[in-house]
C-alpha positions as CSV (number, residue, x, y, z in Angstrom):
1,X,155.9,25.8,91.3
2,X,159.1,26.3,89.4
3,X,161.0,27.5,91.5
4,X,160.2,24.1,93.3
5,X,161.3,22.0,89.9
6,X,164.2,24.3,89.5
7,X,165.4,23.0,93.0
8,X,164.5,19.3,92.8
9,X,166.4,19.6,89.2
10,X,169.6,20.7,91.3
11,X,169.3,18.4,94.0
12,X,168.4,15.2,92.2
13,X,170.5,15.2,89.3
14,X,170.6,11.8,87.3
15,X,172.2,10.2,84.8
16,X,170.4,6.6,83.0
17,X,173.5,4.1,83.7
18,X,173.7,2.8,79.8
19,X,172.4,6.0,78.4
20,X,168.8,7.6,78.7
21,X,167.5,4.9,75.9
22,X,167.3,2.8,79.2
23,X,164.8,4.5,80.3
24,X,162.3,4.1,77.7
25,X,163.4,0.7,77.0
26,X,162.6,0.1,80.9
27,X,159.4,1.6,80.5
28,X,158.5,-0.2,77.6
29,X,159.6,-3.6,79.1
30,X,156.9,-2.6,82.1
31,X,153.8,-2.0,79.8
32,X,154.7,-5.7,77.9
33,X,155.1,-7.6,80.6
34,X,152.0,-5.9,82.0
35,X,150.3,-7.4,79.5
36,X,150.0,-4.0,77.0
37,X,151.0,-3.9,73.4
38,X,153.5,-1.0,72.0
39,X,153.3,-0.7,68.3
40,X,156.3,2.0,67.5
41,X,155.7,2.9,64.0
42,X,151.8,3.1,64.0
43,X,150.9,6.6,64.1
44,X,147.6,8.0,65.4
45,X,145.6,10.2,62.1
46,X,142.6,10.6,64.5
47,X,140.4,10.1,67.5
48,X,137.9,8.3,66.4
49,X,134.2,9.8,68.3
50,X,131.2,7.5,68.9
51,X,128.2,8.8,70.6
52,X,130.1,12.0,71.5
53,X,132.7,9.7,73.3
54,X,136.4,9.2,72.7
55,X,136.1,5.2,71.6
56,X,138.9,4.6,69.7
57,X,142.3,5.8,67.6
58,X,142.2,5.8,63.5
59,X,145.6,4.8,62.3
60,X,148.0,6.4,59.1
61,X,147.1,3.1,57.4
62,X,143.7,2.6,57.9
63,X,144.1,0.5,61.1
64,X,141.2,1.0,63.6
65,X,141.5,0.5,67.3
66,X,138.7,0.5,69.3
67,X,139.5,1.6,73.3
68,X,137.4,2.3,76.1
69,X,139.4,5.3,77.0
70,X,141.6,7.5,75.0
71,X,144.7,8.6,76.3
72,X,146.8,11.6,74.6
73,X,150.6,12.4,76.0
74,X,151.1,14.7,73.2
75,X,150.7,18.3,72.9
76,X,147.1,20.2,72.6
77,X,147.7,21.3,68.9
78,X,148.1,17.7,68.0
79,X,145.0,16.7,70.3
80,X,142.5,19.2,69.6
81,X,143.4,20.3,66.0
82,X,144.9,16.8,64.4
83,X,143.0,14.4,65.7
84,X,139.5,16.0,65.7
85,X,137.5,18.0,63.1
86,X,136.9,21.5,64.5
87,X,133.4,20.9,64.8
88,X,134.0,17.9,67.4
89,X,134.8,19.3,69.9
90,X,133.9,22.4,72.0
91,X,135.4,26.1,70.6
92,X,136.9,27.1,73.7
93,X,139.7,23.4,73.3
94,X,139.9,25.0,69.4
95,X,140.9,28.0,70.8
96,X,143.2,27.2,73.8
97,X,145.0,24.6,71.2
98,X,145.8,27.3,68.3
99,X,146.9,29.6,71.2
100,X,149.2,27.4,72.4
101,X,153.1,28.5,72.5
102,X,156.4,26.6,71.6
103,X,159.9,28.1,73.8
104,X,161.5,30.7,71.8
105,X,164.6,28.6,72.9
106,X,166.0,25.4,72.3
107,X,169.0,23.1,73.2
108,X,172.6,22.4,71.1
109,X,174.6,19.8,71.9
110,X,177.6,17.7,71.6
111,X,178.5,14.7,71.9
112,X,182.6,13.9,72.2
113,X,185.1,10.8,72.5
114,X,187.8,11.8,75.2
115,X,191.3,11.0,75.3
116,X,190.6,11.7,79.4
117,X,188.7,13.2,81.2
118,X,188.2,17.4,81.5
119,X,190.7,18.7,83.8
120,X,189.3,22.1,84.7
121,X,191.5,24.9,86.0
122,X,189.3,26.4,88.7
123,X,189.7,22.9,90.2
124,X,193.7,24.3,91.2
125,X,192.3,26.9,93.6
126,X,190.2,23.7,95.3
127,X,187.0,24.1,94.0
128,X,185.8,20.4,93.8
129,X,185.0,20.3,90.3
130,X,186.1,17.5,88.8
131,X,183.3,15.4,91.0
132,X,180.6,17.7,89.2
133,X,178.4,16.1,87.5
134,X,177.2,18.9,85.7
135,X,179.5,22.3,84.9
136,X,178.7,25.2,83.8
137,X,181.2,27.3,82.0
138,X,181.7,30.7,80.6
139,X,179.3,32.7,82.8
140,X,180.8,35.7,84.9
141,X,177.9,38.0,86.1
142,X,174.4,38.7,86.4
143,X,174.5,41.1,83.3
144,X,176.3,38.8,81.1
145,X,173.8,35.7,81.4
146,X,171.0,38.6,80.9
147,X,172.4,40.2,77.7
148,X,173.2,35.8,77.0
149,X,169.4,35.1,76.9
150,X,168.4,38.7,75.1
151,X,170.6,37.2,72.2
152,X,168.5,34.4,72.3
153,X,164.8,35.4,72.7
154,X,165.5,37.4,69.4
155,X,166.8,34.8,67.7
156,X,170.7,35.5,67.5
157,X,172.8,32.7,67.8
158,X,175.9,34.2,70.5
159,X,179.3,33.7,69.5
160,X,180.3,33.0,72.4
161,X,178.7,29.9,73.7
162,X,177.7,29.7,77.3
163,X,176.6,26.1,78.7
164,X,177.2,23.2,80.9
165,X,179.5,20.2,80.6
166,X,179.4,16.6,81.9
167,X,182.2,13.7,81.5
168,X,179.4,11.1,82.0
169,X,181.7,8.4,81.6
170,X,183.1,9.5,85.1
171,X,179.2,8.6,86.7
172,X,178.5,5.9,84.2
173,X,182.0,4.0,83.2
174,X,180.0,1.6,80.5
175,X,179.1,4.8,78.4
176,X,182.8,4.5,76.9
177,X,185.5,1.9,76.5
178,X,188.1,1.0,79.2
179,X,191.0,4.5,79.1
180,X,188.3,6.5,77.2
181,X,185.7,8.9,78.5
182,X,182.6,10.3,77.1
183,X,181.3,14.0,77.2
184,X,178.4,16.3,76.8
185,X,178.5,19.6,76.0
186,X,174.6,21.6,75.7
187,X,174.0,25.4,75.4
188,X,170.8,27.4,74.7
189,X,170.1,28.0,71.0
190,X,167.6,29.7,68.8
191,X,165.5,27.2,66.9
192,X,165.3,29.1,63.3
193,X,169.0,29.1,62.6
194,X,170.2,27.6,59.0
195,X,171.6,24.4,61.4
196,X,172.0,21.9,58.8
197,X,175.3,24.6,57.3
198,X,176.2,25.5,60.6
199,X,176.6,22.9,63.0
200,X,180.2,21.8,62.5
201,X,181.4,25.4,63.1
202,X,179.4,26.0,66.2
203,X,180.1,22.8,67.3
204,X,184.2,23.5,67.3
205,X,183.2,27.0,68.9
206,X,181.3,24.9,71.9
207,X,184.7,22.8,72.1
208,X,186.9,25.6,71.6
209,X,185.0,27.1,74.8
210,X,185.4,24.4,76.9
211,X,188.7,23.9,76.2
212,X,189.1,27.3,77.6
213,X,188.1,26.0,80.6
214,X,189.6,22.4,80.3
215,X,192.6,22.6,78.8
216,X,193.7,19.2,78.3
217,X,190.4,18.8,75.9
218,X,191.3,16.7,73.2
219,X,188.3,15.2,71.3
220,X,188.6,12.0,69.4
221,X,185.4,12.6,67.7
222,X,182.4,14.5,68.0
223,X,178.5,14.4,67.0
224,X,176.7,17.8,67.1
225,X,172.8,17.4,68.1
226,X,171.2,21.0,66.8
227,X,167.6,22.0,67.3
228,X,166.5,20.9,64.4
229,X,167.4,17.2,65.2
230,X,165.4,17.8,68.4
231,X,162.3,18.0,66.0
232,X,162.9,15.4,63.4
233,X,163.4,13.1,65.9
234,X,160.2,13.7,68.2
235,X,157.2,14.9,66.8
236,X,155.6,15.9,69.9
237,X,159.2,18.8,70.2
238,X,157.7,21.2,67.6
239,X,160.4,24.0,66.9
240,X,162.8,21.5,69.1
241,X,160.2,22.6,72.3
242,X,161.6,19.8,74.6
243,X,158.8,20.8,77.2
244,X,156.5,20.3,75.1
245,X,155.3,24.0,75.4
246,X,156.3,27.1,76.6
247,X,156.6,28.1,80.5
248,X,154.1,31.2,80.3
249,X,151.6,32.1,83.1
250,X,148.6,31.2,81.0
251,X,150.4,27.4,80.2
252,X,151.0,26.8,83.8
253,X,149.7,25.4,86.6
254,X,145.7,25.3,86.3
255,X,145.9,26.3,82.8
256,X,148.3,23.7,81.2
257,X,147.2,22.8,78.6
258,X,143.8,24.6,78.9
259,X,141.2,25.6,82.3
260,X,139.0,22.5,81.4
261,X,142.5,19.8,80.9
262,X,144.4,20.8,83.9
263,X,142.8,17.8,85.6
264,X,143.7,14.8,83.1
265,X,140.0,14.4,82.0
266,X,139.0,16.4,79.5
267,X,135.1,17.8,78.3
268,X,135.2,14.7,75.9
269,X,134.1,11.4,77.7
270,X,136.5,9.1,77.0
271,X,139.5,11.2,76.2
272,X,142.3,11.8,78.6
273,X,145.5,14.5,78.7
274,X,149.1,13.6,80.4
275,X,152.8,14.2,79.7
276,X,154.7,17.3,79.3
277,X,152.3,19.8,78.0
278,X,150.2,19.3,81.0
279,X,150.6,19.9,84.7
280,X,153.5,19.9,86.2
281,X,155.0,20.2,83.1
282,X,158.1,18.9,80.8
283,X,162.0,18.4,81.6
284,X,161.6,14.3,82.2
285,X,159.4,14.9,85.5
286,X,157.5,12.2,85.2
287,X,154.4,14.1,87.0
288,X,152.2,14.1,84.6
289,X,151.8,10.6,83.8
290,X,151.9,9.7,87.2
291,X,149.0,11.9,88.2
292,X,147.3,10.5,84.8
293,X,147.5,7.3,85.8
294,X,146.4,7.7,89.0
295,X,143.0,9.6,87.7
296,X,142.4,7.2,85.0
297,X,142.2,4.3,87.2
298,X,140.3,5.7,89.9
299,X,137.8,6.2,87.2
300,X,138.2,3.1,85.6
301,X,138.1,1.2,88.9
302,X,141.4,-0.2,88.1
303,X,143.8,-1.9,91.1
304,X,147.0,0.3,91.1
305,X,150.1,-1.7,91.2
306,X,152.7,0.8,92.4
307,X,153.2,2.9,94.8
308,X,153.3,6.8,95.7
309,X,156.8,7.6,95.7
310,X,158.7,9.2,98.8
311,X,159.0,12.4,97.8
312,X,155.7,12.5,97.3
313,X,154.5,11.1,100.6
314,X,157.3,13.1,102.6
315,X,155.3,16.4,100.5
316,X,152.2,15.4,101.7
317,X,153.2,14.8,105.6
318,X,155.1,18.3,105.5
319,X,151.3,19.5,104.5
320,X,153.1,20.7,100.8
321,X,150.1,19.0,98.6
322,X,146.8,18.0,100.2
């Protein structure tokens, strides 16, 4: 299965035009005129159980709502172990939910203002670069992106960063004003770094190592994004986990999140799982709400209004999914 997402990831590589708040804005403009309600700041304290059925969400404030169904998108240790008692539910979700396991590893980024756009110097021996949209820069061999991710998985920040590179104002021209261009630098970090002291200086050492590959690289400004942003900024990204969970054979496939979730319903009536700490996983796939939403209204009875997309069909006629 990854090496399938690993492929559609290089193949179908996107960029939001207006930035990736677009997205969410898009989505959100669906559900209202759908006829559903989005309340952003009202944050879920519990699942409230009646008759050993999910029937409702118990707000920070107080606020009760009451809901036929239950539908979680966040991760298993917020399902099972913050919005239930222990004694709730069955042992074996208690369990599977305090096994659970963040990535070791974690994304840092920046953000720059461009006099122009990168100019790299491969492009001179005609490599076609410079209609990339992503590059990446600073690897060399096998060995080096091996010893690279050692660094990483115990928690060493390199100091030499190694990442990838877009000038997204070259795909998406409204991202910056008229003679500007924006960029995007992102490389692999350890979460547990002291980022809020460090981020400037491994910011300019993420520039500096572009430049060496982009010469003319002359940043008007720049905003660093560490790990730690990652997690103030979305609750469900614990330790900056931007899938939601860790890739490991017992979080994949059939068992993500857990043998009796895999399949959107869950041993509690009522209560549903989707997003990125189920099947197929994280990385802004889109899979698991679209397979939750197709179970929950098949149970529910409920006309879908859209369609199976054409990958998906195209999968199914090539006898890939059943």
């Amino acid at each position: 299965m990854l090496l399938r997402i690993i492929y559609n990831r290089m193949t179908r590589a996107a960029l939001c035009v207006g930035g990736s708040h677009r997205l969410s804005s898009a989505l959100h403009k669906t559900v209202v005129a759908a006829g559903g309600e989005i309340r952003d700041t009202a944050e879920v304290v519990r699942i409230r159980l009646a008759d050993q059925r999910a029937a409702g969400v118990v707000l920070q404030d107080g606020t009760e709502i009451d809901a036929r169904a239950v539908v979680s998108t966040v991760d298993p240790k917020q399902t099972f172990l913050s919005f239930f008692s222990e004694k709730e539910i069955p042992a074996d979700l208690v369990k599977r939910a305090n096994q659970w396991q963040w990535e070791k590893i974690t994304f840092f980024g920046v953000h720059a203002a461009l006099k122009q756009a990168p100019q790299y110097r491969a492009a001179d021996a005609g490599h076609d670069l410079q209609k990339a949209m992503i590059t990446f820069l600073g690897l060399s061999s096998t060995e080096q992106l091996l010893d690279h991710l050692r660094q990483l998985e115990n928690g060493r920040l390199p100091e030499n960063p190694i990442g990838h590179a877009t000038c997204t104002s070259l795909f998406d021209p409204i991202s910056a004003f008229k003679g500007h261009y924006t960029g995007r630098w992102e490389c692999l970090a350890p979460f547990d770094a002291n980022w809020e002291a460090i981020q400037k200086d491994y910011a300019a050492a993420c520039i500096k190592s572009w430049k060496s590959w982009a010469p003319n690289l002359e940043p008007l400004f720049t905003l660093s994004y560490p790990p730690s942003y990652i997690e103030k900024k979305i609750k469900n990204m614990v330790k900056g986990s931007f899938k939601h969970g860790d890739y490991t054979p017992l979080q994949m496939g059939y068992f993500r999140p857990s043998e009796s979730c895999s399949q959107v319903f869950t041993p509690i009536d009522g209560l549903y799982v989707c997003g990125a700490s189920t099947y197929p996983g994280g990385m802004i796939l889109g899979g698991g709400g679209y397979i939750g939403a197709n179970v929950i209204a098949e149970d529910f009875g409920v006309a879908k209004t859209w369609k199976e997309p054409e990958f998906v069909t195209s999968a199914r006629q090539a006898g890939v999914i059943a």
